[in-house]
N, C-alpha and C positions, 0 to 999 in steps of 0.2 A: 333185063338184058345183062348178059354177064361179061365184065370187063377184063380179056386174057391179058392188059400190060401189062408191063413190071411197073411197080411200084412206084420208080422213080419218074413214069411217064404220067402216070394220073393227078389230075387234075384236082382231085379232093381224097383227102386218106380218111375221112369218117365212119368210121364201123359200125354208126346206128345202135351204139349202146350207151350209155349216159357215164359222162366223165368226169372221174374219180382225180384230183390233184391231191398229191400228198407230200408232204413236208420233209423235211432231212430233219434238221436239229431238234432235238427234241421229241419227235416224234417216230422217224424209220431209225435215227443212230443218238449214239448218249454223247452228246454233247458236252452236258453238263461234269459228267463225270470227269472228263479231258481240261475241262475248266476249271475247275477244283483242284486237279492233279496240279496245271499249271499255278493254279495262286497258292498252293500248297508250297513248291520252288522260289515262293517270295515274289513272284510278275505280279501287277496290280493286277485288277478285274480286268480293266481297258487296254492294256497292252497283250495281256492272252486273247483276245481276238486277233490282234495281227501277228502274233507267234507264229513262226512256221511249221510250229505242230498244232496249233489250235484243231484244224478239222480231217490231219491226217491220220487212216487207219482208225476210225473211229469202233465202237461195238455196238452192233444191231442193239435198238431197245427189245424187251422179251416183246416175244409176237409179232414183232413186224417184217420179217422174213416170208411169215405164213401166212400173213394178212397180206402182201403184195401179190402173192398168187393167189390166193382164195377171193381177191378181189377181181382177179384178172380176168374170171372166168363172167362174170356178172356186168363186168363196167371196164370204158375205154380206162386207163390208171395210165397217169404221167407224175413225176414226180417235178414236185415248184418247191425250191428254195432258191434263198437269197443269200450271196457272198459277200465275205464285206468286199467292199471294191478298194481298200490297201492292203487286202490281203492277196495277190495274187495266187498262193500258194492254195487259199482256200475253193477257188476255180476247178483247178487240173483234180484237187485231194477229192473233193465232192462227187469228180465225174470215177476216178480209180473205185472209191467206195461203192459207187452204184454196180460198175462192173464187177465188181469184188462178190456182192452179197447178194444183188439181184439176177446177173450174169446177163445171158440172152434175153431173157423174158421183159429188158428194159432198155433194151439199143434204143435209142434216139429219143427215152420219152425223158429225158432229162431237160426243163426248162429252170435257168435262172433269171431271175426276173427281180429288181424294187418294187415292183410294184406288182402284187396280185392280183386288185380288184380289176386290172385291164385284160384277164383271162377270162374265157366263155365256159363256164360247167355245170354241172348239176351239185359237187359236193366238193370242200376243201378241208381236208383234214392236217389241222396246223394247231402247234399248242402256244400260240401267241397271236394278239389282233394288231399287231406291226406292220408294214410294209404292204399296206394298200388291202389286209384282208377285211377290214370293215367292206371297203366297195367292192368285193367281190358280188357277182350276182346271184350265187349259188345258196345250198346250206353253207357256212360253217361248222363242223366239227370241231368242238374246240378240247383237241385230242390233252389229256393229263388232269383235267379239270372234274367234279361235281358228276355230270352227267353219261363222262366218256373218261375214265381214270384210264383204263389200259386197254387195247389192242382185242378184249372180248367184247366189252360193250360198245363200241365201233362196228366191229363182226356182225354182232347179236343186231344191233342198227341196221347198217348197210344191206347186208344179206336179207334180213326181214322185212327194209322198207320194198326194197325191189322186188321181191315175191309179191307183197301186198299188193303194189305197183301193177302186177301182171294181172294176178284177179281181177283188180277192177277195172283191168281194161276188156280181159275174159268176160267180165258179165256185163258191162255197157256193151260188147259187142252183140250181146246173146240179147238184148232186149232193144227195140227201136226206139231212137231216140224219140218220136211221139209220145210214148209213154212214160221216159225219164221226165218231158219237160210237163207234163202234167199231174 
């Protein structure tokens, strides 16, 4: 049955695709670089997080512009980072960036959150295991690292699991399960 509300009437906004969280620092924008810049002006490490330019106007990491759409098309994508909470600066800068880089394609999937592992999805791509992503329930993508250095082999991943994902639901459909369980 198909539901003509508008949006803000329904009861449940779940699109029945498997959802994709993805990170800010380090991962969709450089962070690091802005950090450096700032200890670079003499701020210690721990005081350039609460600078008022720590996370404003940040620059997309390469690929992550195209990888939020290229994802979009495959998988529900919200985007989960975490602010420091004396930074208030870093709140409003976080939400402008998203608007900035990702535009429409991202109205409302902005979640900040301490704690990740209290989110429901199938995949989190974060280049840190802080802020509660061990208990996430999902994969971890542990975006910068060994397995997943940049924004292709994430791509090559994601995009190739969920294909795989469809076959084999294609071919457990195509044969009766009496026969799978024997």
């Amino acid at each position: 049955m198909m539901n003509n509300s508008p949006a803000y009437l329904r009861a449940s906004l779940k699109t029945g695709k498997p959802v994709v969280y993805i990170d800010m620092d380090g991962v969709l924008c450089d962070f690091d670089k802005r950090h450096e810049k700032l200890m670079s002006k003499g701020i210690n490490q721990f005081q350039a997080f609460n600078h008022t330019l720590a996370f404003k106007d940040l620059d997309p990491i390469p690929g992550a512009i195209e990888a939020w759409h290229a994802l979009q098309e495959k998988y529900d994508t919200y985007i989960l980072s975490t602010a420091m909470w004396s930074n208030i600066e870093a709140w409003t800068d976080k939400r402008v960036w998203v608007q900035k880089f990702l535009g429409k394609s991202a109205n409302k999937k902005l979640i900040l959150s301490h704690n990740k592992g209290l989110l429901k999805g199938s995949y989190l791509i974060d280049d840190r295991i802080a802020n509660g992503v061990a208990d996430f329930e999902g994969e971890h993508i542990h975006f910068g690292t060994g397995k997943f250095p940049t924004w292709k082999e994430v791509l090559d991943y994601l995009l190739t699991t969920e294909e795989k994902d469809n076959e084999e639901n294609q071919v457990h459909n195509l044969v009766p399960d009496k026969e799978i369980s024997e």
